[in-house]
ZADO-1210 file (C-alpha; in nm, 4 decimals, padded with zeros to 6 digits):
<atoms>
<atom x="15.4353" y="21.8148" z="18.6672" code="UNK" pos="1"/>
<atom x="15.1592" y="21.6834" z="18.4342" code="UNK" pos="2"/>
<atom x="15.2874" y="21.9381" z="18.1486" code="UNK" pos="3"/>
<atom x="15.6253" y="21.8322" z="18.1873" code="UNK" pos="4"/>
<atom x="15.5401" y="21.4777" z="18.1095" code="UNK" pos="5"/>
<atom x="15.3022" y="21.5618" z="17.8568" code="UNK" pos="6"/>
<atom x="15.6124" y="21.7945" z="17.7098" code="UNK" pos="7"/>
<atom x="15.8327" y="21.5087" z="17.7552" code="UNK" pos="8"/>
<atom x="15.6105" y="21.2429" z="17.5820" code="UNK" pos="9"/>
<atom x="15.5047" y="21.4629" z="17.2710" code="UNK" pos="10"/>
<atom x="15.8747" y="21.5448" z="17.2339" code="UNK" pos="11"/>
<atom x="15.9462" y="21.1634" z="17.2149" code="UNK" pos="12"/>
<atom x="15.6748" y="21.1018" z="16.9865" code="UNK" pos="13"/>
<atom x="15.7646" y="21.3743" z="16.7750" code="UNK" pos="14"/>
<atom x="16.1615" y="21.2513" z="16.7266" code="UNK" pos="15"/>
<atom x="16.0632" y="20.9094" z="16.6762" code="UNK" pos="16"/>
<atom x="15.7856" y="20.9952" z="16.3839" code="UNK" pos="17"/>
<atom x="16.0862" y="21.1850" z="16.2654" code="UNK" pos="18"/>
<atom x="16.3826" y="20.8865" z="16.2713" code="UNK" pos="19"/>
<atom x="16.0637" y="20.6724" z="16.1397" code="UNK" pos="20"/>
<atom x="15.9967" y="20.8577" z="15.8428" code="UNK" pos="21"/>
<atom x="16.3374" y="20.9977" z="15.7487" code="UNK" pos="22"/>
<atom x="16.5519" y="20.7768" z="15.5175" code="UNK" pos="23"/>
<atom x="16.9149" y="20.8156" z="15.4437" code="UNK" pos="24"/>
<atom x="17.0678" y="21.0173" z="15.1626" code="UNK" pos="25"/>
<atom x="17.2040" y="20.7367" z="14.9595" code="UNK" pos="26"/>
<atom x="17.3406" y="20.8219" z="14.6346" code="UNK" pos="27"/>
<atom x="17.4085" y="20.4849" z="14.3608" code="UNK" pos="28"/>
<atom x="17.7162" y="20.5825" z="14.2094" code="UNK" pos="29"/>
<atom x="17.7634" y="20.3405" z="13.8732" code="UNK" pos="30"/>
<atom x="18.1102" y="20.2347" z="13.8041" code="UNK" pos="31"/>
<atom x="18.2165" y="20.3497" z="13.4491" code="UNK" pos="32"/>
<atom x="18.3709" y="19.9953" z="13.3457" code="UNK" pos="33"/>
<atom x="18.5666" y="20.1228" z="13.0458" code="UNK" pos="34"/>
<atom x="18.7119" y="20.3450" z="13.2592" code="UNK" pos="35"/>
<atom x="18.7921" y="20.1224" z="13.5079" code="UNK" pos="36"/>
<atom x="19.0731" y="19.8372" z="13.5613" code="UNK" pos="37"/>
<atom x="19.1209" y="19.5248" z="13.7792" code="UNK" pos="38"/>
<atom x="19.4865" y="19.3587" z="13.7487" code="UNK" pos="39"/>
<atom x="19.5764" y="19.0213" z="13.8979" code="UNK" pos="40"/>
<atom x="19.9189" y="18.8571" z="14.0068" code="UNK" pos="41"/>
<atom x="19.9405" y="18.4908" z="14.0535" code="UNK" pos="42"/>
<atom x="20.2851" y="18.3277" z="14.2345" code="UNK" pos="43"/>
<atom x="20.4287" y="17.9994" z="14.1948" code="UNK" pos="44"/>
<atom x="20.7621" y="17.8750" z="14.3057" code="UNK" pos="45"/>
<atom x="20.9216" y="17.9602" z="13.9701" code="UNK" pos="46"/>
<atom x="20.7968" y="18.3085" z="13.9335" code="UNK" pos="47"/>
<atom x="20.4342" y="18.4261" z="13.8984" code="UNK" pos="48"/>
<atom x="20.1894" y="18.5529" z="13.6294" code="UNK" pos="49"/>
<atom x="19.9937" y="18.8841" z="13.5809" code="UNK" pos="50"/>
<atom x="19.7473" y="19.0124" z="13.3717" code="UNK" pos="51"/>
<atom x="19.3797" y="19.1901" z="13.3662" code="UNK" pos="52"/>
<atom x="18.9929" y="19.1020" z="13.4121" code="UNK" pos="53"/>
<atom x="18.6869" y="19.3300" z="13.3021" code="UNK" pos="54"/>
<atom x="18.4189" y="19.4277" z="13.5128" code="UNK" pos="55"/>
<atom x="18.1107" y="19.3551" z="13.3752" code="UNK" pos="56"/>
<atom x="17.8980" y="19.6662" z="13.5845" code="UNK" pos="57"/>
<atom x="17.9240" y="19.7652" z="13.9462" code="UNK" pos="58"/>
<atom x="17.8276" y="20.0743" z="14.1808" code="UNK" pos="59"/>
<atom x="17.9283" y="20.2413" z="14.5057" code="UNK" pos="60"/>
<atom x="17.6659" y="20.3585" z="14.7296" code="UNK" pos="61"/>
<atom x="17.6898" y="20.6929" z="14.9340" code="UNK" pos="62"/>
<atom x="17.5518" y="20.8772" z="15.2051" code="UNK" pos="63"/>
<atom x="17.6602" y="21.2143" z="15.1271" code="UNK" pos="64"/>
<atom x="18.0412" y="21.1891" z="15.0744" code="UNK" pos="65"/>
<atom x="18.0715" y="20.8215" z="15.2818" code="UNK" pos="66"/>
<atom x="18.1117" y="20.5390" z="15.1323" code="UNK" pos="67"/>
<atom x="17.8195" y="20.3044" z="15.2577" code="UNK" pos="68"/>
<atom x="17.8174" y="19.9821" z="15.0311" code="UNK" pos="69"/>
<atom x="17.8485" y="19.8470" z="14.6860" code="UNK" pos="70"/>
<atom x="17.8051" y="19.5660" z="14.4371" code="UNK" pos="71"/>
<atom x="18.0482" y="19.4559" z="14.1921" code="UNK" pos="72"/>
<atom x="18.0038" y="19.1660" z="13.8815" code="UNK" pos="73"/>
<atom x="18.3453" y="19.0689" z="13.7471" code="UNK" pos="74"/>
<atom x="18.2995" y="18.9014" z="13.3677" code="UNK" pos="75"/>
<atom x="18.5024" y="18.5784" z="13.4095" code="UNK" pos="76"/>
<atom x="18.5300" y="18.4960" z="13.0437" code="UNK" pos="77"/>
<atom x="18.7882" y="18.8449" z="13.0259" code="UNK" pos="78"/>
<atom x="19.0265" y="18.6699" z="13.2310" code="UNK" pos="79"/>
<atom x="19.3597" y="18.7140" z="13.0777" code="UNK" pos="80"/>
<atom x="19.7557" y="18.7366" z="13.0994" code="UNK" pos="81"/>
<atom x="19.9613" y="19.0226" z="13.0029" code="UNK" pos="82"/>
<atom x="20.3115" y="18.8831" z="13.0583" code="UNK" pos="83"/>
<atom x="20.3135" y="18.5866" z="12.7856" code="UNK" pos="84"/>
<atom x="20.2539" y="18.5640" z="12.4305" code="UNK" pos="85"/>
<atom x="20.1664" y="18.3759" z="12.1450" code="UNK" pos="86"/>
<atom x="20.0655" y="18.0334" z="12.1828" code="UNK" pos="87"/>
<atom x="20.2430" y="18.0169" z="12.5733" code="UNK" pos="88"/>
<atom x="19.9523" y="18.2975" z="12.6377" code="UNK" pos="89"/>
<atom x="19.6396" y="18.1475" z="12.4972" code="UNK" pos="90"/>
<atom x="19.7592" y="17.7840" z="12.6483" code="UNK" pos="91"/>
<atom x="19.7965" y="17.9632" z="12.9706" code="UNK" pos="92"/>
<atom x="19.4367" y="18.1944" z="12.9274" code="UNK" pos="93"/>
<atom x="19.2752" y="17.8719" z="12.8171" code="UNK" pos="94"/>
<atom x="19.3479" y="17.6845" z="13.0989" code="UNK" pos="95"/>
<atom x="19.2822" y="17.9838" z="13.3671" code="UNK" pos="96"/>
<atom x="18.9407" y="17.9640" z="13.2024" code="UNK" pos="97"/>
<atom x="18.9083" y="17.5633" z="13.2103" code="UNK" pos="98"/>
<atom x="18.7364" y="17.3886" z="13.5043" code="UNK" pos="99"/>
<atom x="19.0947" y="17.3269" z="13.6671" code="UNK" pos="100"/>
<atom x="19.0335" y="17.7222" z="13.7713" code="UNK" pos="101"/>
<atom x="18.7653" y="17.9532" z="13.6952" code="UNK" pos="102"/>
<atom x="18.5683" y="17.7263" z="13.4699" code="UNK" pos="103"/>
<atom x="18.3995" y="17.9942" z="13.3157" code="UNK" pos="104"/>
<atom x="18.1785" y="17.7715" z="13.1073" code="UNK" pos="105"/>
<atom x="17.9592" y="17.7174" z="13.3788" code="UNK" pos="106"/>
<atom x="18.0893" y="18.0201" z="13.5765" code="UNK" pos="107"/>
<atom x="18.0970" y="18.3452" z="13.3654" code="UNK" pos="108"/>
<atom x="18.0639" y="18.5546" z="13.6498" code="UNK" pos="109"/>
<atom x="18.1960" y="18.6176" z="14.0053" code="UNK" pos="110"/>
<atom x="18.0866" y="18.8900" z="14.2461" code="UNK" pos="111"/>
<atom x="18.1556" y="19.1403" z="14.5244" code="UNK" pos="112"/>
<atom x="17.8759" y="19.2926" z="14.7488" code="UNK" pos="113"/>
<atom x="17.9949" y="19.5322" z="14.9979" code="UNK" pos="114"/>
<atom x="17.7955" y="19.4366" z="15.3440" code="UNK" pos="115"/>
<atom x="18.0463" y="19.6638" z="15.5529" code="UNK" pos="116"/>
<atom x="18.2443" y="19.9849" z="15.5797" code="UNK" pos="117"/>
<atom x="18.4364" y="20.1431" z="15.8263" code="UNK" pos="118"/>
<atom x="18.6039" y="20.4939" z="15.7602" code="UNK" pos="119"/>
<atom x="18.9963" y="20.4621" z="15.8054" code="UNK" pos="120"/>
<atom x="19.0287" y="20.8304" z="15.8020" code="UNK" pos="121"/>
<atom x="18.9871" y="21.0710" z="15.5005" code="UNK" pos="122"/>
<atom x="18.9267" y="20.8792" z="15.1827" code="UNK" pos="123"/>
<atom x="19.0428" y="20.5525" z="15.3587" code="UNK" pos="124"/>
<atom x="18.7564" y="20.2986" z="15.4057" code="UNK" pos="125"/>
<atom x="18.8479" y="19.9211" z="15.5664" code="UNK" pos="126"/>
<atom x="18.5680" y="19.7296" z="15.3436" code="UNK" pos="127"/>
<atom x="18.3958" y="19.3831" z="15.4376" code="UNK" pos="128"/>
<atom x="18.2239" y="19.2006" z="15.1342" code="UNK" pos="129"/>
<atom x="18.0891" y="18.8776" z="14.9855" code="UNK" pos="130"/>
<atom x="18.3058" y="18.8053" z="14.7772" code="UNK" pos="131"/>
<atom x="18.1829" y="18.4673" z="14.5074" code="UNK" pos="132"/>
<atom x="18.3914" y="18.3115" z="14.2658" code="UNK" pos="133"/>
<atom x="18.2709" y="17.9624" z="14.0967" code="UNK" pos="134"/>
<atom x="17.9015" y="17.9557" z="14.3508" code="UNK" pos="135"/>
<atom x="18.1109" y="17.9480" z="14.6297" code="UNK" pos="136"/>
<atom x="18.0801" y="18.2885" z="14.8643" code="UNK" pos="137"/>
<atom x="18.3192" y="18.3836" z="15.1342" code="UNK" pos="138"/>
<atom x="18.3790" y="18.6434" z="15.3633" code="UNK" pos="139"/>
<atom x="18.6770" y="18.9179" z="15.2377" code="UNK" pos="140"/>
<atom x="18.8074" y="19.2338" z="15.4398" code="UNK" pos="141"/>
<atom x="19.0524" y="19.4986" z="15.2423" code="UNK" pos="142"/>
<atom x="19.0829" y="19.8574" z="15.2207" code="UNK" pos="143"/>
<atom x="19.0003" y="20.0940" z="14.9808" code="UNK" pos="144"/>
<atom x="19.0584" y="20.4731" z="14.9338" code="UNK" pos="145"/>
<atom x="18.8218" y="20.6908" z="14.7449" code="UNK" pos="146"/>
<atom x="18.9706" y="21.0091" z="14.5334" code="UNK" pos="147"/>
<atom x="18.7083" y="21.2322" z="14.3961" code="UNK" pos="148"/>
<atom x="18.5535" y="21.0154" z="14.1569" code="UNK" pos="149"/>
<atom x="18.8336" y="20.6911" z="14.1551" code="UNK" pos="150"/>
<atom x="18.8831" y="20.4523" z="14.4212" code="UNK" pos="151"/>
<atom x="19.1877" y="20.2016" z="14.4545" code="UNK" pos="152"/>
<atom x="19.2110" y="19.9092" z="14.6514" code="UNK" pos="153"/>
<atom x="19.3890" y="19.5821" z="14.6871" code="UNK" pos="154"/>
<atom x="19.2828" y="19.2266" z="14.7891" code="UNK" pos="155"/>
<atom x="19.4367" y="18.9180" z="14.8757" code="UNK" pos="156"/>
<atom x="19.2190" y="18.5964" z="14.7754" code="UNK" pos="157"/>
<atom x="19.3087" y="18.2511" z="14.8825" code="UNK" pos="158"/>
<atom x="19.1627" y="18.0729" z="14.5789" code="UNK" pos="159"/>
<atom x="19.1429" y="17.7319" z="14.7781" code="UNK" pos="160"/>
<atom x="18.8368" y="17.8656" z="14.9736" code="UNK" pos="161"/>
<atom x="18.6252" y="17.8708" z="14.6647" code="UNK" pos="162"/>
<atom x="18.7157" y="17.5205" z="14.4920" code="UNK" pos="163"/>
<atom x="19.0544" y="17.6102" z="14.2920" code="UNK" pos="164"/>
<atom x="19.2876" y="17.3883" z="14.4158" code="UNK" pos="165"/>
<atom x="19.4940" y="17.2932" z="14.0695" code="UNK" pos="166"/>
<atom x="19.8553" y="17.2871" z="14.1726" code="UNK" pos="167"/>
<atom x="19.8331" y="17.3930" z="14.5454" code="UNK" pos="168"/>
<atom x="20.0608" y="17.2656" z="14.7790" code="UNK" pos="169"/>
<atom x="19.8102" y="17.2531" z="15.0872" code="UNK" pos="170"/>
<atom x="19.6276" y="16.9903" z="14.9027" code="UNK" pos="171"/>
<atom x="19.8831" y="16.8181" z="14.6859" code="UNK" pos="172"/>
<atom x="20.2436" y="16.6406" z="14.7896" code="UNK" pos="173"/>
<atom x="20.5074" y="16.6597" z="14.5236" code="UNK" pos="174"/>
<atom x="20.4224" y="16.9393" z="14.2934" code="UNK" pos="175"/>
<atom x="20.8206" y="17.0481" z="14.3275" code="UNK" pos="176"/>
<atom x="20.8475" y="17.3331" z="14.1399" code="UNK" pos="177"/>
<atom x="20.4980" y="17.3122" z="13.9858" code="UNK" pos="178"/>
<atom x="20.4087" y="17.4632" z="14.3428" code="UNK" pos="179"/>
<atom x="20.1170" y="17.7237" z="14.2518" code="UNK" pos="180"/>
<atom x="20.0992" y="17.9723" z="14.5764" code="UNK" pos="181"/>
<atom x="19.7063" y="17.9097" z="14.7266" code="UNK" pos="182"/>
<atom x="19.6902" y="18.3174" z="14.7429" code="UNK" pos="183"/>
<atom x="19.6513" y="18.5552" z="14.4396" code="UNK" pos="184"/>
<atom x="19.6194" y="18.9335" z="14.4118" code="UNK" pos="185"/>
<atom x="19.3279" y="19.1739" z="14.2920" code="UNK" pos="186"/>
<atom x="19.4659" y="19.5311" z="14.2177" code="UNK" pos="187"/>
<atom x="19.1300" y="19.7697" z="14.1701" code="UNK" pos="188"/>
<atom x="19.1309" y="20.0958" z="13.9881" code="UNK" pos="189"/>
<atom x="18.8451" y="20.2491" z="13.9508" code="UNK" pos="190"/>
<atom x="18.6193" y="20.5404" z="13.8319" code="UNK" pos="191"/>
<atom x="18.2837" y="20.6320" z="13.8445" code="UNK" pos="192"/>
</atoms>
């Protein structure tokens, strides 16, 4: 009976030295950002707006072929449309950059850190992040599949939660057709 304890106990001290001292396989993974697009789509009662922003550098971390986390800088001062022209384009690009939105003066960054995955099935992940846009940081779920070496996703951002209110109907009466929707879309395609 002694043995068997003594068997017992070195068999637990021997598997917990072991979990102690082994670390996971995580792999950094750096996003190749000329490789790599993010499109966004704005509404408004009239219609909407579209265009592109560049990442400035991000990775995906793995453990083996899972998807375990992430960090993402988006450069701010890239922010542009792609459905106007001329001088309707750079009066619209100037004032998505002006401190009515993004204000990237003061804010020429926003960022994504991954703090949560959950596999969806094969190549499907449901991700939970950090997402901060102009020092404010909130809490963003969306899902993401993972292809070889790309991985799309889309997200859904109120902009209200993180200070851009210009035009929103939940904070201003009788904007009419001025009406800018408080949501906006992020389409992610990347590679890395």
């Amino acid at each position: 009976m002694k043995n068997k304890i003594l068997n017992i106990g070195l068999t637990l001290v021997i598997a917990f030295s072991t979990l102690a001292f082994t670390t996971l396989n995580e792999e950094k993974k750096e996003i190749k950002v000329a490789n790599s697009k993010v499109t966004w789509k704005g509404y408004k009662v009239t219609g909407s707006h579209y265009g592109s922003i560049a990442l400035k550098s991000g990775h995906f971390m793995f453990d083996g072929d899972k998807l375990t986390g992430g960090e993402f800088i988006i450069d701010m001062t890239t922010i542009s449309s792609e459905d106007l022209s001329g001088k309707a384009k750079a009066n619209f690009d100037g004032h998505m950059k002006s401190e009515d939105f993004f204000n990237v003066a003061n804010n020429p960054t926003s960022s994504l850190v991954i703090t949560k995955v959950k596999s969806n099935g094969k190549n499907a992940y449901k991700v939970t992040g950090n997402l901060t846009i102009k020092g404010k940081t909130e809490k963003i779920a969306f899902d993401l599949s993972i292809y070889g070496s790309k991985a799309t996703g889309a997200l859904k951002i109120d902009r209200t939660k993180f200070g851009l209110r210009y035009g929103s109907g939940s904070f201003f009466d009788n904007l009419g057709d001025k009406t800018i929707y408080d949501e906006f879309d992020l389409v992610v395609d990347l590679e890395f």
